[in-house]
PASEBA-1860 file (N, C-alpha, C; in nm, 3 decimals):
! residues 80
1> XXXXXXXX> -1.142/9.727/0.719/-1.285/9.735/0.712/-1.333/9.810/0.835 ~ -1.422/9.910/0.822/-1.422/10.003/0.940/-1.566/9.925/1.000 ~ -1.549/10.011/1.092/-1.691/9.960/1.181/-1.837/10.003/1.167 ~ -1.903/9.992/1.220/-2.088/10.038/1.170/-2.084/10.201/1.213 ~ -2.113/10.289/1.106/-2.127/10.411/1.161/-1.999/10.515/1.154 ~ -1.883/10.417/1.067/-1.756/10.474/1.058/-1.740/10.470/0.871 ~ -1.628/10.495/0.829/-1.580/10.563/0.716/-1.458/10.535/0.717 ~ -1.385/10.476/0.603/-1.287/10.435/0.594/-1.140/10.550/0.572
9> XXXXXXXX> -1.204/10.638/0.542/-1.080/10.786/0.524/-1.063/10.842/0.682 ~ -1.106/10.782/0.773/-1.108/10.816/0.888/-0.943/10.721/0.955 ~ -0.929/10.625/0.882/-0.784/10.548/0.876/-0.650/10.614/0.830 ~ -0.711/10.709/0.757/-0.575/10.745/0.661/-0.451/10.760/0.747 ~ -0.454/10.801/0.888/-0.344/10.880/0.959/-0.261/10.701/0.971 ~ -0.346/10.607/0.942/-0.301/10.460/0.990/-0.215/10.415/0.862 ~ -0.275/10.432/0.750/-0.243/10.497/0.579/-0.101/10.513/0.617 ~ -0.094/10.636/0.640/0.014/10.721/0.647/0.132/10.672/0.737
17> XXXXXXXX> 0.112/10.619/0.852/0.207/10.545/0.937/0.302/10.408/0.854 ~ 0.203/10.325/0.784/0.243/10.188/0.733/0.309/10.202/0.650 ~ 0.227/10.356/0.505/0.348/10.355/0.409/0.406/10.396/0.417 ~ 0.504/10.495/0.551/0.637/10.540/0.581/0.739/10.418/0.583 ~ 0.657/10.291/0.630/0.740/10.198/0.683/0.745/10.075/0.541 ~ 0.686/10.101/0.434/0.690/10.029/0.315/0.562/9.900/0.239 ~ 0.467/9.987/0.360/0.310/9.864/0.331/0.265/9.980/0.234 ~ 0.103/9.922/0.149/0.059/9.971/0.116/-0.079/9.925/0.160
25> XXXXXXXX> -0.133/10.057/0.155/-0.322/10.083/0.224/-0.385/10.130/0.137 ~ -0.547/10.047/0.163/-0.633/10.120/0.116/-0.728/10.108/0.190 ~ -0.826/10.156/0.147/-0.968/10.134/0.234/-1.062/10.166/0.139 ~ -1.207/10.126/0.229/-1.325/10.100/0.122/-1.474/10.194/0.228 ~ -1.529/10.289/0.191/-1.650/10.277/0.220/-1.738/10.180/0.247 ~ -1.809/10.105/0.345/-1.877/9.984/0.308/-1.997/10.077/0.283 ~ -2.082/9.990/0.202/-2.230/10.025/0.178/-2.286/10.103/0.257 ~ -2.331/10.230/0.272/-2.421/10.264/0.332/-2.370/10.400/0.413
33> XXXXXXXX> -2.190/10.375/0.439/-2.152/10.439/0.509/-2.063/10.522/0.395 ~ -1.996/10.635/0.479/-1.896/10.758/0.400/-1.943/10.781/0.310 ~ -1.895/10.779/0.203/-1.924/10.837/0.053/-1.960/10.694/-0.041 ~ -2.004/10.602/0.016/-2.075/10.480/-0.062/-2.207/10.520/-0.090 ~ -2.269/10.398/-0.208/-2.394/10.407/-0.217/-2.479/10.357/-0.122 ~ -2.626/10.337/-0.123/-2.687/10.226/-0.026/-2.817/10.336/0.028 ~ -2.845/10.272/0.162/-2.941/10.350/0.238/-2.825/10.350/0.311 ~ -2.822/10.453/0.387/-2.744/10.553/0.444/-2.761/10.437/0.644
41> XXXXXXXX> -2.644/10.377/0.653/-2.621/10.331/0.806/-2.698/10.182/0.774 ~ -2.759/10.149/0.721/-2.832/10.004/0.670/-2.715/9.929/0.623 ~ -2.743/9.831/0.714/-2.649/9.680/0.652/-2.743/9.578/0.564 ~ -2.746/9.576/0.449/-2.814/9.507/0.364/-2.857/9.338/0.425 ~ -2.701/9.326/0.396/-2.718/9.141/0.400/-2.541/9.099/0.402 ~ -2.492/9.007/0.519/-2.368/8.951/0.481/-2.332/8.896/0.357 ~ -2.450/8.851/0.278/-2.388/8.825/0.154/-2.353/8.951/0.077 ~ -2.423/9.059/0.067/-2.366/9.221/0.045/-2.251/9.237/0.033
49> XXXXXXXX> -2.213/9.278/0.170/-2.140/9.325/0.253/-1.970/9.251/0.201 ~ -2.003/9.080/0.211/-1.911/9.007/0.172/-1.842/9.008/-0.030 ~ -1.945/9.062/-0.085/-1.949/9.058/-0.200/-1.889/9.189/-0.256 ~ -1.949/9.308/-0.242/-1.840/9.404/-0.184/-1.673/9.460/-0.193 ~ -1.706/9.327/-0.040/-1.544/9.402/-0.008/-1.438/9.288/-0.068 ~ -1.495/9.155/-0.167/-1.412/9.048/-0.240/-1.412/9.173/-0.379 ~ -1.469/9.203/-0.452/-1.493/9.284/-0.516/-1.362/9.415/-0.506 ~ -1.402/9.492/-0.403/-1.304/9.615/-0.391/-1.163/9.524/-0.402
57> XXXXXXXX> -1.128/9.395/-0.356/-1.033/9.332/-0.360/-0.978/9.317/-0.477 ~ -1.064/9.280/-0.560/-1.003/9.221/-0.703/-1.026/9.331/-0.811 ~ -1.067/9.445/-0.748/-1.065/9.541/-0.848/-0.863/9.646/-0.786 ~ -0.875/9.646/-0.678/-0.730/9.660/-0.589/-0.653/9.621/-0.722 ~ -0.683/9.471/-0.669/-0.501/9.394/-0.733/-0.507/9.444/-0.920 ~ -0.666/9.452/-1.008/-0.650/9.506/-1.112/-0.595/9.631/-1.151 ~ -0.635/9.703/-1.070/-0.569/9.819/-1.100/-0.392/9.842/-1.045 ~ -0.358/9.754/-0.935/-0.222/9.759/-0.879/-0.119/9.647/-0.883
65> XXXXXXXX> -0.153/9.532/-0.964/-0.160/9.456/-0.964/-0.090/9.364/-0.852 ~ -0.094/9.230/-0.861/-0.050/9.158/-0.749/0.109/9.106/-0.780 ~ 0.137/9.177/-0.668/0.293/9.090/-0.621/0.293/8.955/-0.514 ~ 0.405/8.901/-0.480/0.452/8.843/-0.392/0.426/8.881/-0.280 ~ 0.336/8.921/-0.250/0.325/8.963/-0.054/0.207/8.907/-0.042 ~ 0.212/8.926/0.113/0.122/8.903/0.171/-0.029/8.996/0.179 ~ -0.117/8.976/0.182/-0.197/9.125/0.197/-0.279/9.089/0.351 ~ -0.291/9.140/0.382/-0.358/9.173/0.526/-0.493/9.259/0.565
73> XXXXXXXX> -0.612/9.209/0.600/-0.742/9.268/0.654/-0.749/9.351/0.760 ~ -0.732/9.467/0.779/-0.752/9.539/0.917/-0.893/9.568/0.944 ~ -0.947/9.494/1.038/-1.114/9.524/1.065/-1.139/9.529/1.219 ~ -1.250/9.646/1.233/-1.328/9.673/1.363/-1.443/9.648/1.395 ~ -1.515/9.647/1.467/-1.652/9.629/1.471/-1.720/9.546/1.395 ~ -1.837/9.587/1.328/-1.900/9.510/1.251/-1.804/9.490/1.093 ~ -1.689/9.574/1.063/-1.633/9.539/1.031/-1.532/9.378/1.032 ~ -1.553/9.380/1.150/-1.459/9.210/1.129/-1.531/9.088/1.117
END
């Protein structure tokens, strides 16, 4: 989850490190920021925000579906 004022394709080089080593990444625009919808740099509401990124989650495991692992949150700023 990136931070206020950041963009999640701005990770990829981090992307790129993990799945050499056998993780898999993704990332999410939050609202407002990169190529999301919203008002542009506006944080709505933690319930938003939280709704969101449970959302990008369970649309993830639909489309990839879920194995046996663990999955892991990488967050910065107002991201965490």
């Amino acid at each position: 989850m990136h931070g206020y004022g950041d963009y999640g394709s701005r990770y990829a080089y981090i992307g790129k490190y993990l799945s050499k080593r056998g993780y898999e990444f993704a990332g999410i625009d939050q609202r407002g920021f990169g190529d999301s919808q919203g008002h542009e740099g506006r944080v709505e509401s933690y319930e938003i925000s939280s709704k969101d990124n449970y959302e990008y989650h369970e649309q993830y495991v639909k489309h990839f579906g879920r194995q046996n692992t663990p999955v892991y949150i990488m967050s910065g700023s107002f991201g965490g």
